[in-house]
N, C-alpha and C positions, 0 to 999 in steps of 0.2 A: 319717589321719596316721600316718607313722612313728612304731614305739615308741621307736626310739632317736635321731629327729629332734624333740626338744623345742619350737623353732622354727617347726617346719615350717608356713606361711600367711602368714607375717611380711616384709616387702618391706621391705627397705634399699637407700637410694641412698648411696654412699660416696662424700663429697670427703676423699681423704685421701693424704697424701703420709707420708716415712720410716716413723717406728717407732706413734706412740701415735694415731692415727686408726687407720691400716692393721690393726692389734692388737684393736684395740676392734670394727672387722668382721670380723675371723678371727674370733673368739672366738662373737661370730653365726652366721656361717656355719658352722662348725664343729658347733653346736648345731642347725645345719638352718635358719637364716634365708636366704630368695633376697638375695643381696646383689650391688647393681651397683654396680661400681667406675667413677668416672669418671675419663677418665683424656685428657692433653691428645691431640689429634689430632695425628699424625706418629707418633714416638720415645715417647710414650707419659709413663707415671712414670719421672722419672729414676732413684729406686731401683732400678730396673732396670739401672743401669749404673754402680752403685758399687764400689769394693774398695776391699780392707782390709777392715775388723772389717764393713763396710756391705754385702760382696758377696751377703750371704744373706738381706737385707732382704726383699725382695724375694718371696723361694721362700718365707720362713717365714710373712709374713703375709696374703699375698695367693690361698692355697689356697681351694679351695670358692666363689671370687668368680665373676663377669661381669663384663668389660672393655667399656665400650661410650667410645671414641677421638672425643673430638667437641672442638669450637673453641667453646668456652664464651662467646668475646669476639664470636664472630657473630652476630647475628639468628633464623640456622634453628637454631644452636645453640642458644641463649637456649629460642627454642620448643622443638622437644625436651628439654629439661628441663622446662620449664612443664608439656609431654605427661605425658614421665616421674612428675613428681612426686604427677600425681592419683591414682596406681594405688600410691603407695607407705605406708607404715607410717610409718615412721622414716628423717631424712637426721643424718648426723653429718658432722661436717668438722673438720678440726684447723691450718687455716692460720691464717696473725695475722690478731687481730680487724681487722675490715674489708672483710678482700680477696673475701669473696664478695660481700660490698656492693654495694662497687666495681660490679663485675662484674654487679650487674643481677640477681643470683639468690641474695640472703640471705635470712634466714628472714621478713622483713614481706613479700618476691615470692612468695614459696614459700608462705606460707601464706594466702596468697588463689586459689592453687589447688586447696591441702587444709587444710582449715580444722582438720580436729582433728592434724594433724602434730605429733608425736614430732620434737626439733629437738635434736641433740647436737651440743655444740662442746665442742673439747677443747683449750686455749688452756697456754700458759706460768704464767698466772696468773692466778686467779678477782678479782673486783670488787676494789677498792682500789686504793692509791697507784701500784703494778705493772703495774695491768692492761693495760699497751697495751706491756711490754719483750717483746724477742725471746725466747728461753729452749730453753735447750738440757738433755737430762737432766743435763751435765754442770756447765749454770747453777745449776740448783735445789740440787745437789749440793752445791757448795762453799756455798753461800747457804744452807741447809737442816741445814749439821752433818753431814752423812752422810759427806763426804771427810773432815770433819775426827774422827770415828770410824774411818774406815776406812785409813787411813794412819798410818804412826809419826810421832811427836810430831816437830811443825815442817816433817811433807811430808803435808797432804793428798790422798788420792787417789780419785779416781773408783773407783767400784765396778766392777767389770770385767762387767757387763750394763749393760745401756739397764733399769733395775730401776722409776725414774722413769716411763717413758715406757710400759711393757707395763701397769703398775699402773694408771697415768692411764686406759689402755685398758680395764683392768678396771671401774675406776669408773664409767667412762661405761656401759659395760654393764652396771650395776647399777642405773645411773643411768634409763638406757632400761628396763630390766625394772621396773620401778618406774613410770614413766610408761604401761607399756603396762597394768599392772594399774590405773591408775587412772583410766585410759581405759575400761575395761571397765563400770568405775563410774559414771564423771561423762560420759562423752563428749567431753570435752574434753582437746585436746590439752598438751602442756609443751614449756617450754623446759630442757632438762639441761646443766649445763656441769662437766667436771672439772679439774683444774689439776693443772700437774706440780711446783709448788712447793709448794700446799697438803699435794699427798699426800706429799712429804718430810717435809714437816713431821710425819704424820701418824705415818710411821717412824719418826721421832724422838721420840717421845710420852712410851714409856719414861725416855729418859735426859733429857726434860724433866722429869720425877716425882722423878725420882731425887734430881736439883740442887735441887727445889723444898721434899725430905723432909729432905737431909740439907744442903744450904746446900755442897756440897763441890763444886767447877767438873766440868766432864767432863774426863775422859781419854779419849786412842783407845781402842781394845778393842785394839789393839797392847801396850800396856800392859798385864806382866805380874800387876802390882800393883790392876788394878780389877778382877779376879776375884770373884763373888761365893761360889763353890765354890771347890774346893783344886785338884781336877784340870780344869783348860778349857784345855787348851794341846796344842800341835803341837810330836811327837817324831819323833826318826829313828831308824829303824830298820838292823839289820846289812847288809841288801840297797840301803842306801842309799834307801827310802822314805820318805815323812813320811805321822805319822797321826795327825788328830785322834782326843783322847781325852776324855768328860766323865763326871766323875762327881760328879753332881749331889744325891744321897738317900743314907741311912748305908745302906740296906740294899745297894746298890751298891759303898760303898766296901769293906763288909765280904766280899761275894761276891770282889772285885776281890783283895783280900787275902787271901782261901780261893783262887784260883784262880792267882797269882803266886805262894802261900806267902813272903807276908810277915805271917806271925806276928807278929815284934814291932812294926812297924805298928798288924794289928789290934789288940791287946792293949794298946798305949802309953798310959795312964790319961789324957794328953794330948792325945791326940786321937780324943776320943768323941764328940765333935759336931759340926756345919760349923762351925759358929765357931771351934773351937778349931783344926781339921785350917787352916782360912782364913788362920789366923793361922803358922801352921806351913809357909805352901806352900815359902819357901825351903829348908827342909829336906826336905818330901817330894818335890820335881820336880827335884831332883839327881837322887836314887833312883830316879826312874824312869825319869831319861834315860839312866840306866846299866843297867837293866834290860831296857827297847827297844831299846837300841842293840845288845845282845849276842843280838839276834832275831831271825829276819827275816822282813818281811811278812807272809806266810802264815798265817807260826804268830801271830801277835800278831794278828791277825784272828780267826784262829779262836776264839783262848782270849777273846778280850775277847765274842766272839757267845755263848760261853758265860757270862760275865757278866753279859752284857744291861744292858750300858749305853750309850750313845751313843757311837760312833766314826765314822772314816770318813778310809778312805786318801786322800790328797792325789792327785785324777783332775785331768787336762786336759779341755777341753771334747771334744776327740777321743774322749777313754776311753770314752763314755758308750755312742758306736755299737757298743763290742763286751758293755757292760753288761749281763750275764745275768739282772736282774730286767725292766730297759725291756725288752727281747728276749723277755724269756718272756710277759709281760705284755701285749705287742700295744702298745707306748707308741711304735713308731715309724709313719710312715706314709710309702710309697713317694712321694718326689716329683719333679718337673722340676725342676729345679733354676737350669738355661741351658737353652736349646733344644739339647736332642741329650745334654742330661748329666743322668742317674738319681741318685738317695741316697737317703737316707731323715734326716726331722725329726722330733725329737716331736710328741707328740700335746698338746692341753689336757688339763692332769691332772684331767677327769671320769669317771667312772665314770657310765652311766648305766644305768639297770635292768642292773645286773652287766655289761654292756658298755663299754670304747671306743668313741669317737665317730669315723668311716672319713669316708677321703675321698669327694667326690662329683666333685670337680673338680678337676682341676690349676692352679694359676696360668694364668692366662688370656694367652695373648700376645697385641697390642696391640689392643684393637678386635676382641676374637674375636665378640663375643654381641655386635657392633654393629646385623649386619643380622637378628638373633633379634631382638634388644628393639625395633628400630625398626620391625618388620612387626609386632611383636604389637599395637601402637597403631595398626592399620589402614591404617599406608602397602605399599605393593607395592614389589618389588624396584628397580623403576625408578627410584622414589625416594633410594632408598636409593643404586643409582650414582649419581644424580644430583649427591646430598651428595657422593661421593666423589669426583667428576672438580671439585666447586667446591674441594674443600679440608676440607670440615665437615666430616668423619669417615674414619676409617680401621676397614679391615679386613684384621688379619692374623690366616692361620687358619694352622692349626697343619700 
């Protein structure tokens, strides 16, 4: 076993389409699990052929997989799955409950081939009243209180990630690491499911506590007024910047005020403690919009690292590719992106034995490891046309 492939013996069969199945196998694979992607026979996943915010779907989650292009609704297809699933570990899938049912190949088929199977569904929303709506990250969102944190008061808004759906993806991989340690155990396999509404909920936990300690409704966090600290807010600076700033602890506000030289600040018999400085923020976030503003970038970066309190310049998701910690760190990883077009994505933020986790594979184009996976099950090439000239499978090699 790789040292730095934690994974490595673990077979996944991926039914997963967009953001939180696809997510939930990266993060496997990624870790060194062999993961097969299935993927419809033709044109493949249509993630593949999204734009707008959707065009990266695609490159980001689908790394370190195997594409194997089959017709699920056929017969020889049905059978190769049936093949496939005796040699695997773990299947996950994230369509609406049912549709692999349907299809002849849900978990009661699937597990009279491998009886102790690892069975991950990652659905809209876990058992109860819900459990059969469609759900989108952007459902669970407004339904969940998250838009309604995350927008000014009277406009909800989506969180500008798919936050819902990558999370959901986590949990199920924790969900699966958990099953596979208890496997080890019992012998026997699970069923794991995660929900993209429960885990909003789960986000929201806090500002459930909150409402429930002090009886007071929520506000956005747009709201400058439900600060729990004096300094949590976004200034601009002379270069025309914007930077958050937090100052959370006294020993921070008093550095903060050694290093601005606001003496009478620190000194104000007023404001000696969070409570009091809380109570006071209209009066102190004038001053330091006037402050900031008379700055620029640079230097307010600098002086606040001196500080050592929580900041951080207002980046576009672009910024990140020229980011001199990801960059120095090894956080990107060279990928396909289109056929014929290079970048580079991040990486999953592990460290493992002092290491990053490297690529091993590209996103797969359509049907790459069809005729790999289907000969490793002791059919011959022959076969293998054979599926291809009926329809059952595609193979596009790179």
């Amino acid at each position: 076993m790789s040292s730095n492939s934690p994974l490595e013996g673990i077979r996944v069969l991926e039914f997963g389409h967009m953001v939180m199945g696809p997510s939930c196998g990266m993060i496997l694979a990624d870790l060194g699990a062999e993961v097969i992607k299935i993927e419809p026979q033709g044109k493949g996943d249509k993630t593949r052929y999204l734009g707008s915010f959707g065009a990266g779907f695609h490159a980001m989650f689908n790394r370190n997989k195997k594409s194997l292009a089959v017709d699920i609704k056929s017969d020889e297809g049905k059978e190769l799955i049936f093949e496939l699933v005796k040699s695997v570990d773990v299947v996950t899938e994230n369509f609406r409950e049912g549709t692999l049912d349907r299809a002849g190949i849900g978990y009661n088929e699937l597990k009279k081939q491998n009886p102790g199977l690892i069975y991950c569904s990652m659905k809209g929303f876990l058992s109860g009243p819900y459990e059969n709506r469609a759900a989108l990250d952007e459902v669970v969102q407004m339904m969940g209180g998250l838009a309604y944190m995350t927008g000014p008061e009277g406009k909800p808004s989506r969180a500008g990630a798919s936050v819902n759906d990558i999370m959901g993806g986590m949990f199920g991989v924790i969900g699966i690491l958990a099953a596979v340690h208890q496997k080890q155990i019992t012998g026997e396999g699970s069923i794991v499911k995660s929900g993209l509404f429960e885990n909003c909920a789960l986000l929201m936990a806090t500002h459930i506590a909150s409402y429930e300690i002090s009886g007071l409704p929520s506000k956005s966090l747009f709201t400058r007024d439900t600060q729990p600290w004096p300094v949590y807010d976004l200034f601009w600076t002379r270069s025309k910047n914007q930077i958050f700033v937090g100052l959370v602890t006294d020993g921070q506000w008093y550095k903060f005020c050694d290093e601005f030289k606001l003496d009478d600040l620190k000194t104000d018999a007023t404001l000696q403690t969070n409570e009091d400085r809380v109570a006071a923020r209209d009066r102190i976030l004038p001053r330091l919009e006037d402050l900031f503003s008379s700055m620029n970038a640079d230097t307010v970066t600098k002086r606040l690292d001196l500080v050592g309190c929580p900041f951080a310049p207002v980046a576009k998701p672009e910024d990140l590719l020229d980011d001199k910690h990801l960059n120095a760190g090894s956080g990107f990883v060279d990928i396909e992106l289109r056929p014929g077009l290079m970048g580079k994505l991040p990486k999953i933020p592990i460290e493992y034995n002092g290491k990053r986790l490297e690529l091993r594979i590209q996103p797969p184009h359509v049907g790459e490891h069809s005729r790999e996976l289907i000969t490793s099950m002791g059919h011959d090439d022959s076969f293998v046309d054979e599926l291809k000239a009926k329809g059952i499978v595609s193979e596009e090699l790179p």
